[in-house]
N, C-alpha and C positions, 0 to 999 in steps of 0.2 A: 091182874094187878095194874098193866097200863093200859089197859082195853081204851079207854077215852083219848089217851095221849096217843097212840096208834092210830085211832078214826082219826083225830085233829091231821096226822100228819098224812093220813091217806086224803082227806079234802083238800088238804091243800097240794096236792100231787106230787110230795116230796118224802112217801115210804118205800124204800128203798127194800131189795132182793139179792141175794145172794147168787149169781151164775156158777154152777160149777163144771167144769171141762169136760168131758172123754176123752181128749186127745192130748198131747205133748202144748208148752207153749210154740206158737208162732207166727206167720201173717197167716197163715187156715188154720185155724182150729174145730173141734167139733162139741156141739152142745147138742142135748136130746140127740145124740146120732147123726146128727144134722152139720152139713159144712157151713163155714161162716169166714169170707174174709173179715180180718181180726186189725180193726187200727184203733186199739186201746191201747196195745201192750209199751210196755218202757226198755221192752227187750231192744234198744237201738241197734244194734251190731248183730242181730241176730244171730246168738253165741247160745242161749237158752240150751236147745238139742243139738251142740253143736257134739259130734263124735270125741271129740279129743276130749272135754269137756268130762263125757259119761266115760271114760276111759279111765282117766285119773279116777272118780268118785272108786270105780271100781278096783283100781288097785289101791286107794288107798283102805278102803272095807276090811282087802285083804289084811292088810298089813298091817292097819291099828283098828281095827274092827269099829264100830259108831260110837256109842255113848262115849262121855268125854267125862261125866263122872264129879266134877267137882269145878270149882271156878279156877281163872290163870292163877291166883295165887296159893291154890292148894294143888298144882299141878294137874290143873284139868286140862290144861294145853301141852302141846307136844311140840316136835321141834318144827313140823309144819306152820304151826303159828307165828313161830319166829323168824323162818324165812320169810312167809308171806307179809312181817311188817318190813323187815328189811329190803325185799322188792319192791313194798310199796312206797318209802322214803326216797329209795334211788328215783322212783319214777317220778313223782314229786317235787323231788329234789330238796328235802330235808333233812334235819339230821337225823329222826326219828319217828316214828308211827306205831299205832297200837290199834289194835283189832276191837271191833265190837260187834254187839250181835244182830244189830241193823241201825240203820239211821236215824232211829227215833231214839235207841235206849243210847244210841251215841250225844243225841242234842238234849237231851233231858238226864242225861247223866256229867256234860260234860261243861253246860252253860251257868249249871250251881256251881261247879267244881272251882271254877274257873273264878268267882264272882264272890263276892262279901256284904255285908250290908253298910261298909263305906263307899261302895264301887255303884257304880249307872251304866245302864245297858240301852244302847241306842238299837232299835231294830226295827227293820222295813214293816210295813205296815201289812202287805201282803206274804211276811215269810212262812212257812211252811208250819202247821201245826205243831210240829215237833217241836219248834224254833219259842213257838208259844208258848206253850208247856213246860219248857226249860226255862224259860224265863220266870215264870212263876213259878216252875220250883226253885228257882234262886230268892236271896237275903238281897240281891239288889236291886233298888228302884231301876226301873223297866220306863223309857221314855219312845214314844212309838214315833217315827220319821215318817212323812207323808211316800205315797210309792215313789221310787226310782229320785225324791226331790233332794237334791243335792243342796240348796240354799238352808230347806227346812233344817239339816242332817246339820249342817254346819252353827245355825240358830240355838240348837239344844245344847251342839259340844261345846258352845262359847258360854252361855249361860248356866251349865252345870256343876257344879263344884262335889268331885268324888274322886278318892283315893286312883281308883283303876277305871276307865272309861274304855269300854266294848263297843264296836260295832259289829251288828249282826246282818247279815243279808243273806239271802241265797244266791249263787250265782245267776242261773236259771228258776224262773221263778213258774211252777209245776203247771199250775192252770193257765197262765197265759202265755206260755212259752216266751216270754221277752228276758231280756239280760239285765243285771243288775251294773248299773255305771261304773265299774270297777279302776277305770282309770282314772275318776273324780273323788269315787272313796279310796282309793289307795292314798292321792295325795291329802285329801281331809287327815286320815289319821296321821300318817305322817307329821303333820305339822301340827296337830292338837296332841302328840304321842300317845295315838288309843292303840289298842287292842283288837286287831280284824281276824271275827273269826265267819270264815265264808263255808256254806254248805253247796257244795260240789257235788251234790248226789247227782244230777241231772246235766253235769256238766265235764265229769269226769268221763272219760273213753267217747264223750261224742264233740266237746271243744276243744281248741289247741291241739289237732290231729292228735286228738285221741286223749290228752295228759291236762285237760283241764281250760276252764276257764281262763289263770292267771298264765298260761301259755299261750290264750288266745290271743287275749293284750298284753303280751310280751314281755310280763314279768318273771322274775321268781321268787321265792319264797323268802319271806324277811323272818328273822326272831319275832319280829311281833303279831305276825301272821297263824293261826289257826285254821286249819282245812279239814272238813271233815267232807268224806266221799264213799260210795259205796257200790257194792260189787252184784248188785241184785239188777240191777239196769243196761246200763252196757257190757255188762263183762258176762251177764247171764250166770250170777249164779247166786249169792245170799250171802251176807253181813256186812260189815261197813269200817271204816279205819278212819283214824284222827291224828294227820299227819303236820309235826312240826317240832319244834326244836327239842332237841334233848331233855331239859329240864320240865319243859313243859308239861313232854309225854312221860316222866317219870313222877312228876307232880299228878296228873290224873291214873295212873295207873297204881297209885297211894289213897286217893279220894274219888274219882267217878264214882259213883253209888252204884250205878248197872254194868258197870266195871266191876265191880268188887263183889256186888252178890250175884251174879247171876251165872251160870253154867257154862261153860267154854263151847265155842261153838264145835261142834264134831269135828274129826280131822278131817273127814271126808266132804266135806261142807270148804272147807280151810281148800284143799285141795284142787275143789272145782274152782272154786275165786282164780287160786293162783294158775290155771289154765285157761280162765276166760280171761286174766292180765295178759299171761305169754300169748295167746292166741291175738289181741288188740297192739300186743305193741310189734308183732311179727308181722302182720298184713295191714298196715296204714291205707291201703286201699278201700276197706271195708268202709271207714269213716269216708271216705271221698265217697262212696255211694250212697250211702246217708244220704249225703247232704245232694247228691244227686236226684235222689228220690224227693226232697225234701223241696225243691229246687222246682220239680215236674207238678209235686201238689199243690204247693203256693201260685206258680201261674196260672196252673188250673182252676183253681179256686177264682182267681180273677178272670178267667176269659167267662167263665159261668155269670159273674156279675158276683161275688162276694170278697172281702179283700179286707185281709188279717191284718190290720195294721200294729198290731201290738206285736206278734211273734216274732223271733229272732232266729225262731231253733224247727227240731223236727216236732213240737207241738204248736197244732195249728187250730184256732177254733171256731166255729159258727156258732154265733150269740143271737140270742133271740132276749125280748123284751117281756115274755111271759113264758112259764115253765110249761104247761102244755105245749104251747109252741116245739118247743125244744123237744117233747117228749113225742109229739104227733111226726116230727122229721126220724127220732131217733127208732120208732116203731116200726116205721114205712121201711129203711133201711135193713131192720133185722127181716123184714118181710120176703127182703131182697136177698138173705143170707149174706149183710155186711151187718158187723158188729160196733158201733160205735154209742156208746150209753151216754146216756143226757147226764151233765152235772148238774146239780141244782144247791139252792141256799140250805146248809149255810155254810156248806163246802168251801160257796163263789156266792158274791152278791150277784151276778148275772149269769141266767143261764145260759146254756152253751151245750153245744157238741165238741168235745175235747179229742180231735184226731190227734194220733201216734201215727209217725212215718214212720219204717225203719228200713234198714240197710237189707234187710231179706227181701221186702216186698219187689214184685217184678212192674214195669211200669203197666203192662195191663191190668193188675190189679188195683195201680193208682185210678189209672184213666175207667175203670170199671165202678170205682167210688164217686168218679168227678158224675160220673153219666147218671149214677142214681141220687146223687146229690141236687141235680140241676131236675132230673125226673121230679124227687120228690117236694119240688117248688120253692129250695133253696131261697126266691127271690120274694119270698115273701116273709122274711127273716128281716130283710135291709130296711 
């Protein structure tokens, strides 16, 4: 049925394959039987197989067995679920939070919720798919801010005339690791009184030793703030929460649409989250190596001769101008049994090799990627 549209997207070197593991996540993994240092993963804290982690899953198995049977409001949640929003609000520091079943059904169930078709939604130009698709499935006009431009962001909110006015950004912004101006948009809304609802997926347990983004730049959470974060990344383990005032989270936990139909996530799912929380907020060290590692790759990457000037975070990437390019570096490497897959359009308008640092990797296995990076002619990327 798409045989032609398959050929089209194999010519242009952008049909894409499904990897699947034999091994646990983590910086080695094993494919076809085969070892592969691994800097794709978003595991930051290397919490994935972390023991405590599989401990919990395990007693909770025991003790509320899996399936979950029904949605939160036909009590398909247990009381696991409600500590874990109550943990996650303290962490936060909100008055309230509510569990979802990942980051996506959170932003495409939570940016209609939120929205009307008297209301405008200002949103980064580069936000996360998810961010996209919530937007359009919202009733409100959708007005897109050029990346990270703070003048442009300010142009729309002056010029727009709507009931409730949204700003959406992601903190961390996935493909190029760089941060979103949050000390710029904090005080834009402020003084235009919008609406900031920021996605922390990627910023949660790896900025603000460990709690976020708006800990980074030293805020905390206002009533008018929305945060939505999740637990598949740093905390190593699956689903996502949307942390913020009282009213709010009892307002989307009435209307979120992937809120309300969809299945509660197992307890034991619930379980591992809330022990990759306790495990990130008990060893703040783990984050300082992060960023240690993090720290060892980015100069590396420059003494090689290549130099990420867009990253902020432990995503670091090598761009190239044509997708072969990107794909002949990304082959050479798996050659090498280093796993780092080419992104391509329409992902990212520009190709790229998308490195993941994380907090597990040992520095030989950095300096063992800088070697075959700079082997596989790196400098003919620049």
């Amino acid at each position: 049925m798409f045989e032609r549209e398959l050929r089209e997207l194999e010519e242009k070197h952008l049909l894409r394959t499904i990897i699947s593991r034999d091994s646990s996540q983590g910086p080695v993994i094993a494919i076809d039987k085969k070892k592969y240092l691994n800097f794709s993963s978003n595991d930051y804290l290397g919490l994935s197989g972390n023991p405590e982690i599989v401990r919990a899953v395990h007693e909770s198995l025991q003790r509320h067995a899996f399936g979950s049977g029904a949605s939160r409001l036909l009590a398909g949640g247990g009381i696991l679920h409600k500590k874990l929003e109550e943990r996650i609000s303290r962490f936060k520091g909100t008055e309230s939070a509510l569990l979802f079943n990942s980051g996506y059904s959170a932003n495409t169930g939570v940016i209609p919720s939120i929205t009307s078709e008297t209301d405008a939604i200002f949103s980064d130009e580069l936000n996360h798919a998810s961010i996209i698709d919530g937007c359009r499935l919202s009733r409100a006009k959708t007005l897109i801010y050029r990346h990270r431009d703070m003048t442009h962001l300010q142009t729309l909110l002056k010029k727009a005339k709507a009931r409730r006015k949204v700003v959406i950004t992601d903190s961390v912004f996935s493909m190029d690791g760089d941060l979103a101006p949050l000390p710029d948009i904090y005080e834009i809304c402020r003084r235009h009184e919008a609406v900031l609802y920021l996605d922390d997926a990627h910023g949660t347990g790896v900025l603000g030793r460990g709690r976020g983004a708006l800990a980074h730049f030293g805020f905390k959470a206002e009533p008018w703030m929305i945060e939505m974060g999740t637990f598949s990344k740093a905390f190593g383990a699956f689903g996502a929460f949307v942390a913020g005032s009282g009213d709010v989270i009892q307002w989307l936990s009435n209307t979120a649409r992937s809120f309300l139909f969809s299945t509660a996530l197992p307890s034991c799912v619930v379980a591992a989250a809330a022990a990759g929380l306790r495990l990130a907020e008990r060893n703040p060290l783990m984050v300082e190596k992060l960023w240690s590692n993090r720290e060892r790759l980015f100069q590396g990457l420059k003494t090689i001769g290549y130099n990420d000037t867009a990253s902020m975070t432990p995503i670091l990437t090598v761009r190239a101008t044509k997708v072969s390019e990107v794909l002949r570096l990304s082959k050479y490497l798996y050659e090498k049994r280093i796993y780092v897959p080419a992104i391509r359009p329409p992902t990212v308008s520009e190709p790229r090799l998308r490195i993941t640092v994380t907090a597990a990797h040992t520095e030989k296995q950095i300096d063992t990627l800088l070697t075959m990076l700079k082997k596989g002619g790196i400098g003919f990327l620049l």
